[in-house]
C-alpha positions, 0 to 999 in steps of 0.5 A: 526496519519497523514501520508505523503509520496512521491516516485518519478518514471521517467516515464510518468504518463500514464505509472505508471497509466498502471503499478498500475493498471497491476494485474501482477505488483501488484502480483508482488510487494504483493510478493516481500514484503513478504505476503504469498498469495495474491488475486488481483482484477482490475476493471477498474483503481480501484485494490484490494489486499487481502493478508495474511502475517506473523506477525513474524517481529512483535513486540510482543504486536502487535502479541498478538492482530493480531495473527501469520498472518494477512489479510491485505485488501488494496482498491484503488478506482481510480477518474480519472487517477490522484487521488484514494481514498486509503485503508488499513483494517486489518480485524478484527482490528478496524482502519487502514488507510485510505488517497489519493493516487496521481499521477502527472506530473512533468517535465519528471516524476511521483511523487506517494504521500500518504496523509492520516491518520492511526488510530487504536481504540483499548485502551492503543495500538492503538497509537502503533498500528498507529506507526506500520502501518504508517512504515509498509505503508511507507516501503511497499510503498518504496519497491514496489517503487523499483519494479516499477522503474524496471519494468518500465525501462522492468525488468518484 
């Protein structure tokens, strides 16, 4: 399933570069999204995020074959200050998603944009399970959009 999605930050890319790649700002974002442990690792523009979340706002199909919480394991492997190569597994499912996260300028802002593609090998469910996560991506990715604005704008 293809996956596309844009948040725009009013700052410059220097500036949005140095907040995703702020260990502090992505602790930050994990928690406010609900997980209930988080382990983030950054290494040069290069960031992991390890996290362990409940399945409870889960539909039930997908409870049977996650389980009562999750590990979520989100990779960004940074080529430059522009672009990363982008990850979400869920060990141990087979799939997840996996695209190109860019940053570029645009006039006096950032637009942070997510192409890539969700996929999940699991017969009869796999294809809910791409639904799933595609939302899960994209609401996730809004939220910690919303953080990003204020933490950029000095609310830390």
């Amino acid at each position: 399933m293809k996956l596309t999605h844009s948040v725009r930050y009013d700052a410059p890319l220097a500036d949005v570069y140095a907040m995703l790649t702020d260990p502090v700002f992505r602790e930050k974002a994990a928690t406010a999204q609900g997980v209930t442990s988080v382990d983030v690792t950054v290494e040069g523009g290069d960031v992991r995020l390890d996290m362990q979340q409940p399945t409870t706002d889960l539909p039930g199909f997908a409870r049977k074959v996650v389980g009562e919480n999750s590990n979520v394991v989100q990779a960004e492997a940074r080529n430059g200050t522009d672009t990363a190569d982008f990850s979400i597994t869920m060990p141990p499912l087979p799939g997840g998603i996996n695209g190109v996260r860019t940053l570029k300028v645009d006039g006096d802002g950032t637009p942070d944009t997510f192409d890539g593609e969700a996929g999940v090998k699991i017969p009869l469910i796999g294809g809910k399970l791409e639904n799933l996560i595609g939302s899960k991506l994209t609401e996730g990715w809004n939220n910690e959009h919303a953080l990003g604005v204020a933490w950029l704008a000095g609310d830390r």
